[in-house]
N, C-alpha and C positions, 0 to 999 in steps of 0.2 A: 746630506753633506755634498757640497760641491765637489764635480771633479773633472777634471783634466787632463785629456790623455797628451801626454807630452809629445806622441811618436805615432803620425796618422798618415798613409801614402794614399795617394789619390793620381789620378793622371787627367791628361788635358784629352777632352772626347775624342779626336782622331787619333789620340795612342791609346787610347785604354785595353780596350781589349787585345791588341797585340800584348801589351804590357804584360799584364796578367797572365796570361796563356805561356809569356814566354818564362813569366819566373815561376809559373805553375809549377812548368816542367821541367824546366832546373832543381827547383827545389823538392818537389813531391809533395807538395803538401797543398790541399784543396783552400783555394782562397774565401775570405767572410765574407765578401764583396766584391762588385765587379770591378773597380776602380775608379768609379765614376764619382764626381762630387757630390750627387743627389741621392745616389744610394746609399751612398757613404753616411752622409748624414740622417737617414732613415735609421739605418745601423745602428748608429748612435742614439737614436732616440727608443729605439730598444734595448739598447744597453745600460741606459741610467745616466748616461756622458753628457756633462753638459758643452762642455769646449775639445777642441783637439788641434793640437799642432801638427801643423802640415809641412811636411818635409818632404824634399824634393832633391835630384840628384843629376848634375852635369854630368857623362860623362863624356863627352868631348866640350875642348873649349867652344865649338859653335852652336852649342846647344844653349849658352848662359844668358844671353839675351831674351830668346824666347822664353825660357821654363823663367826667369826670372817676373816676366810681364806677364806671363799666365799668374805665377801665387799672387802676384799683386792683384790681379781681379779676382781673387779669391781669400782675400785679406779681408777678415769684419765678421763677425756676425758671428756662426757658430764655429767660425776655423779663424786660428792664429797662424799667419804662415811666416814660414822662410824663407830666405835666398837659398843660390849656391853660387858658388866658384868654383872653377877647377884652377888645381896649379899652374895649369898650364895659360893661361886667360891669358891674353897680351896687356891689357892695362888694369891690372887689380885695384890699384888705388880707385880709378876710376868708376868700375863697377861694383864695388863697395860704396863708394858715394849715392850715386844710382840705384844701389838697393835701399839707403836708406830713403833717400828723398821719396821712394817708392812706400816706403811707410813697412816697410819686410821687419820683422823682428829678431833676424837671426841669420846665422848661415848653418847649412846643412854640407856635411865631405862625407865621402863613403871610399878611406883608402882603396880598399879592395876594387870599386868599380873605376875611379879615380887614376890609379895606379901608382898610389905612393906610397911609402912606408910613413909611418904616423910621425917618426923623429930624426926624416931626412932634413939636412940643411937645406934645401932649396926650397922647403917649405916654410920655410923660420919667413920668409917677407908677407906671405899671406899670413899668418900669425900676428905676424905684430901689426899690419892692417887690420885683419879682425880687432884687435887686444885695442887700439888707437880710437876707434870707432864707438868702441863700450859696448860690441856686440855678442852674445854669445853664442857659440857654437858646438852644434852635433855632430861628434865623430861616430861611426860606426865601429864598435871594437870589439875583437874576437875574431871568433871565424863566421864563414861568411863561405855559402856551395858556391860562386861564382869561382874563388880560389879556394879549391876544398887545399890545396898541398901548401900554399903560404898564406899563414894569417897576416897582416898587412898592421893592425893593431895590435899586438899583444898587451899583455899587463905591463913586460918589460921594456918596452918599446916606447909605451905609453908615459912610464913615469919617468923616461929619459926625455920625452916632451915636455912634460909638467914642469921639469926642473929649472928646462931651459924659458920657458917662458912663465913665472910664477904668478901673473895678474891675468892672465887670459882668462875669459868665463869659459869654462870646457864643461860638457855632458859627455861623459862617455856612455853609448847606448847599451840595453841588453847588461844592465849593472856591472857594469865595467867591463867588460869582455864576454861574451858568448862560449859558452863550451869552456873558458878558460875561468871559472866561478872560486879553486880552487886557490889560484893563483892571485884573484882579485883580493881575497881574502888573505892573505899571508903579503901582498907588497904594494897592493895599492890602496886599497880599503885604510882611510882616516889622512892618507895623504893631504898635507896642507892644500889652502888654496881655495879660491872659487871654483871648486871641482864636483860635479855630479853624477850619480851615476842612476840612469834612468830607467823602467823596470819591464822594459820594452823583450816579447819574444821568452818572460818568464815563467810563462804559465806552464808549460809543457813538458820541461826536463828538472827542471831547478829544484832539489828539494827546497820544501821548507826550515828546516832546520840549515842550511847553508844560505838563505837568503835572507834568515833573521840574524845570522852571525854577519853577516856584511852590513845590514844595515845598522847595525849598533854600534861596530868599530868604527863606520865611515860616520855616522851620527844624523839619522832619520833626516835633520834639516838640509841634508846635503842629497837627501834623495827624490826624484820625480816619477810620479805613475805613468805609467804608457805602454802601449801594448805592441806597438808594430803592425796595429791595423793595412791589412787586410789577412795577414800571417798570423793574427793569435787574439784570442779573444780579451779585450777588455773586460768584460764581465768578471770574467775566469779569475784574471791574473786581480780585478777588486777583489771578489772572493779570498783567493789565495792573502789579500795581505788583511784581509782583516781578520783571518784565523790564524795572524802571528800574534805573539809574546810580545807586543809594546803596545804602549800605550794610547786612549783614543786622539789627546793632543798630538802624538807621531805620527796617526794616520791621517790626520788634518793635515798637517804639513805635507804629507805624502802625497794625497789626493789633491791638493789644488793651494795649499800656504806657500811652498816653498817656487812653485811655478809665480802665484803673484808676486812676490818677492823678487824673485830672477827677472821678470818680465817689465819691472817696473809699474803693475799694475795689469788686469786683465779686463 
């Protein structure tokens, strides 16, 4: 079965191991990898993975250029990459254009490192840029140890963004919200729209029996595998979905249908 991890971090060789080391220890939790592109991809050929989206994250506007021409040489082969933007960019239009002419497949935001709230108005112009473009994009939602005390996505926060923008392609990461599973389930789970939520960072805490009740109200086609590589095993979290309760056409879609589809092809 093909598959596709939606949600793969990697860094560019003169940050990597600072990278790592630094959300090591932030987070506590021992990385699968060093962050490097080539091990990365080792990784994956021991895990069974045949593609992985590579997502990558501004968090100052002077970083968008750079990280932006890095995924571009790392666009093809065994990685599907992203842009990013931060809100704060000076000409979004412009580096929207430039990511695509770059051949990028997406944009990547991480409120929490970013610094915005998911359903602030000043974020509605980079929205309907994205939304203009026919791009889709990875929010990071939930909580997140960079702000252990404000989640920056919540579930509620989230679908006060959805509303106001009801054609944008959005993945929310970590199946809709991180720590907040409970919540996903009861007000965002099945919400209209080109809305995904992707299965990133689940292997760990997530029962099962709560991760099969989301993917059923929200409706398998609306979900994508991915693990948050270098943070959580791919393996694991395959594992994890193929000892759910639905069916093997859901977990086709799961694994790699519903990413070709979103992707336009892969």
């Amino acid at each position: 079965m093909l598959t596709i991890d939606f949600h793969v971090h990697c860094f560019a060789p003169k940050i990597a191991e600072k990278a790592i080391t630094q959300l090591k220890d932030r987070a506590d939790i021992e990385p699968l990898t060093d962050g490097f592109i080539e091990t990365t991809e080792a990784r994956l050929d021991e895990w069974g993975i045949d593609r992985g989206v590579l997502l990558s994250v501004a968090t100052r506007p002077s970083q968008v250029k750079v990280i932006n021409d890095w995924c571009a040489e790392n666009n093809g082969g065994r990685f599907i990459s992203f842009g990013t933007v931060h809100p704060d960019t000076e000409d979004i239009p412009g580096e929207l254009d430039r990511i695509v002419s770059l051949g990028l497949r997406g944009i990547k935001l991480h409120p929490d490192y970013q610094g915005f709230m998911v359903d602030e108005d000043r974020v509605d112009l980079l929205y309907d840029e994205i939304e203009r473009r026919g791009l889709p994009v990875v929010l990071h939602a939930g909580f997140d140890v960079f702000s252990p005390s404000k989640i920056h996505c919540p579930p509620e926060a989230a679908l006060r963004m959805l509303k106001k923008h009801p054609h944008l392609k959005v993945i929310l990461a970590h199946l809709g919200g991180n720590d907040c599973h409970q919540q996903v389930h009861e007000i965002l789970a099945g919400v209209d729209g080109e809305v995904y939520f992707d299965t990133a960072f689940t292997g760990r805490y997530l029962p099962d029996s709560l991760m099969e009740k989301i993917i059923r109200k929200h409706g398998a086609d609306r979900i994508l595998f991915a693990s948050d590589i270098p943070w959580d095993s791919p393996f694991e979290i395959k594992k994890k979905i193929m000892r759910l309760r639905i069916s093997d056409d859901d977990k086709e879609k799961i694994f790699s249908g519903n990413a070709a589809r979103l992707l336009g092809g892969i």
